[in-house]
Structures are given as structure tokens and as C-alpha cells.
Residue frames as qw, qx, qy, qz and C-alpha x, y, z in Angstrom:
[[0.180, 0.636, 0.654, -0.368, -6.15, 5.12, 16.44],
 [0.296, 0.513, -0.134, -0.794, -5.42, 8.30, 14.18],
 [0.120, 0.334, -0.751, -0.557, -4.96, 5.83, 10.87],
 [0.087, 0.273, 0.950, 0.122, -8.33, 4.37, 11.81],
 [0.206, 0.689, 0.617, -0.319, -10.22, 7.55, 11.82],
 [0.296, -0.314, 0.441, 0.787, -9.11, 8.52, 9.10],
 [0.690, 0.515, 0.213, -0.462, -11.50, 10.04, 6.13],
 [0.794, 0.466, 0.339, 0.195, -11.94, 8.16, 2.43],
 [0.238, -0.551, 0.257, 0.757, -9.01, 9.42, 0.79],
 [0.525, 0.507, -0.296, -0.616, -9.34, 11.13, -2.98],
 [0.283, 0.351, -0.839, -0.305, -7.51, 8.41, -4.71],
 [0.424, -0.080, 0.804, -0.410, -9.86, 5.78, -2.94],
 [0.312, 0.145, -0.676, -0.652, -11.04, 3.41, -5.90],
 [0.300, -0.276, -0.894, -0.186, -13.21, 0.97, -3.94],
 [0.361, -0.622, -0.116, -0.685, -14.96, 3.49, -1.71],
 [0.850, -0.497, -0.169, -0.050, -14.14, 1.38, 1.39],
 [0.189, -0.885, 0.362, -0.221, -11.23, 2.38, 3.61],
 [0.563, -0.490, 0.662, 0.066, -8.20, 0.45, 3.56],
 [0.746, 0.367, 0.556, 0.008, -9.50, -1.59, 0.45],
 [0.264, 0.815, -0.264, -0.443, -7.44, -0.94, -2.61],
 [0.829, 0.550, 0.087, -0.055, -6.00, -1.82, -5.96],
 [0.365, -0.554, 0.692, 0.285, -2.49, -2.43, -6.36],
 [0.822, 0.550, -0.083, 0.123, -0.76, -3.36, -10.30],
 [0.456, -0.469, 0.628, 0.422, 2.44, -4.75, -9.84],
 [0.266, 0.374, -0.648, -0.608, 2.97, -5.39, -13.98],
 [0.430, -0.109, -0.763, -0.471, 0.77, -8.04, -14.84],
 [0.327, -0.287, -0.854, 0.286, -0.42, -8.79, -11.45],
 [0.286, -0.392, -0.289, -0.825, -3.29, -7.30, -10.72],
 [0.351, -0.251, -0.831, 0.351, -4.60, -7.30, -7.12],
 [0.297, -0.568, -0.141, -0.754, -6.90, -5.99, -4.39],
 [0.564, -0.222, -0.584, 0.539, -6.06, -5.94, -0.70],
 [0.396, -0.843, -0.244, -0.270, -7.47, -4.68, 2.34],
 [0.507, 0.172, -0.521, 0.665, -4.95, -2.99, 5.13],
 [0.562, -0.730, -0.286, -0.266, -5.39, -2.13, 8.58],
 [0.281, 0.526, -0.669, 0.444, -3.74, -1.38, 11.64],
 [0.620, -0.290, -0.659, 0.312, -3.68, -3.79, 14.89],
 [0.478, -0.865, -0.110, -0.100, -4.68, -2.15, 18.43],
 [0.801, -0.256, 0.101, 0.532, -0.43, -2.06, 18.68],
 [0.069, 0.892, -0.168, -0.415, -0.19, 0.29, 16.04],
 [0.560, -0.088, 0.789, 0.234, 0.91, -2.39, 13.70],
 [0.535, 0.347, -0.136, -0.758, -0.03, -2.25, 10.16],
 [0.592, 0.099, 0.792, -0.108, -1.74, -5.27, 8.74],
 [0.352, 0.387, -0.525, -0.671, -1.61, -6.12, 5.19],
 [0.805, 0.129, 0.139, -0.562, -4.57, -8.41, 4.21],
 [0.669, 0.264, 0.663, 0.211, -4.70, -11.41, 2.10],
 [0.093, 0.534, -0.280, -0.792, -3.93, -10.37, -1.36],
 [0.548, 0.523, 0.515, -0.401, -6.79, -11.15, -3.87],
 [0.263, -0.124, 0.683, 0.670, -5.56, -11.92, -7.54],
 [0.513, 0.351, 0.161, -0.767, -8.59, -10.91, -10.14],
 [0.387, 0.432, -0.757, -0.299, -7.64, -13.66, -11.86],
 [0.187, 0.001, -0.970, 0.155, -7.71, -16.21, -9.48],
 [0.039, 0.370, 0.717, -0.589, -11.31, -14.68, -7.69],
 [0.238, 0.639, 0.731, -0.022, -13.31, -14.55, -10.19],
 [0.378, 0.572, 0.224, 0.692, -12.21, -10.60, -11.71],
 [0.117, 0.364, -0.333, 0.862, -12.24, -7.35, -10.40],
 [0.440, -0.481, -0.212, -0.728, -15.17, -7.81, -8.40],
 [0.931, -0.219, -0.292, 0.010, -15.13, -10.80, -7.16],
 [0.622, -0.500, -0.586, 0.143, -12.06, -10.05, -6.13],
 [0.063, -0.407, 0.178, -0.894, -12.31, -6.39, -4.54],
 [0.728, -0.525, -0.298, -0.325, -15.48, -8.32, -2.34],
 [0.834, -0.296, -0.376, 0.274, -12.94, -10.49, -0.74],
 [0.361, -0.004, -0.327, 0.873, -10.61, -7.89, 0.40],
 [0.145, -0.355, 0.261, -0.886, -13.52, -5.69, 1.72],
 [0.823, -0.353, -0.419, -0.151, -14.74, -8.90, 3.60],
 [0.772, 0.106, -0.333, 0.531, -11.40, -8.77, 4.94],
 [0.163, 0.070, -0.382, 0.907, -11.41, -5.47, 6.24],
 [0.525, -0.343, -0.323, -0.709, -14.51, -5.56, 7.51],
 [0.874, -0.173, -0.369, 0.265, -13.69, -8.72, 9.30],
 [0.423, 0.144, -0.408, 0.796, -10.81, -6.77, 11.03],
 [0.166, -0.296, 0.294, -0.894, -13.08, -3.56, 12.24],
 [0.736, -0.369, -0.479, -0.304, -15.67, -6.08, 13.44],
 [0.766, -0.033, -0.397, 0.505, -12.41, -7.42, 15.66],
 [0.424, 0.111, -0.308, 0.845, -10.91, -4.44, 16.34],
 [0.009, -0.675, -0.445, 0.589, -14.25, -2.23, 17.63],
 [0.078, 0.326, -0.135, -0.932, -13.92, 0.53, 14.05],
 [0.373, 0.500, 0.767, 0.150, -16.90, 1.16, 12.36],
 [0.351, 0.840, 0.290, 0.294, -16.69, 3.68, 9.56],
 [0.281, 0.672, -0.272, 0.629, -13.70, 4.79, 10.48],
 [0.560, -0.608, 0.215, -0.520, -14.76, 5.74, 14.50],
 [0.360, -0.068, -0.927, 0.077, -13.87, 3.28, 16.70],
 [0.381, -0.632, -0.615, -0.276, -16.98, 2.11, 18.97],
 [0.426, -0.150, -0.292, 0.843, -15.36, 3.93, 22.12],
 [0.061, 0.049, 0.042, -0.996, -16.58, 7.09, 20.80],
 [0.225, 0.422, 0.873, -0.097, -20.21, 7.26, 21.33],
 [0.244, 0.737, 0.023, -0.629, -21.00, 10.43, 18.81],
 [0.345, -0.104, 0.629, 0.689, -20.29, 9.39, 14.94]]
């Protein structure tokens, strides 16, 4: 629960928690992570900018992706729904 109410960290390049850029040498990607109600972390699909259309395209899909998760899991903007103050 802490690692989902967590705030936007500095380094955060797509402005959307969990959702980040990642340059392995030529590979260029953008994946969304999360953790599972276990306490699991979940590492997204991983979104080539190549293959989805460039950075945009894909940086969408991976914050479809985590989106898609806090739908699932109850967190919106961090909070999960539980807490009824955000």
C-alpha cells in the first residue's frame, strides 16, 4: 500500500506514476510498474518506440497499462479508494 501512495517522483519523465522510460543501448522502451494487493511488484508490458509508433505512441500504451491496473486494484492517483479524503 505504501508504494502505491506514493508522490510523483523528481526524475518522473511521463508525469504518470509508475510509467517510465528505460534505454537499455539501442532499445528504447516505456513501461508501466505496479504492485499487486500481495505486495508483488508488477512489471508491465514493455512498449518498444519503435515498434508503437515512437515515443508517444508508445509511452500511451504503458500509461493505459497502468491505469488498467489501478482501475483493478481500487488506486486512483496514488490513494487507494479505501481512503475516502484525497
Amino acid at each position: 500500500v505504501n508504494s502505491n501512495n506514493r508522490s510523483k517522483q523528481i526524475t518522473n519523465t511521463s508525469g504518470i506514476n509508475g510509467v517510465r522510460r528505460r534505454v537499455k543501448g539501442n532499445y528504447i522502451y516505456w513501461r508501466a510498474d505496479w504492485y499487486e494487493k500481495d505486495g508483488k511488484l508488477n512489471r508491465g508490458k514493455c512498449y518498444n518506440i519503435n515498434k508503437y509508433g515512437g515515443e508517444d505512441g508508445a509511452m500511451v500504451r504503458a500509461i493505459l497499462d497502468r491505469r488498467a491496473a489501478e482501475k483493478r486494484l481500487g488506486i486512483i492517483n496514488g490513494l487507494e479508494e479505501r481512503f475516502p479524503y484525497r
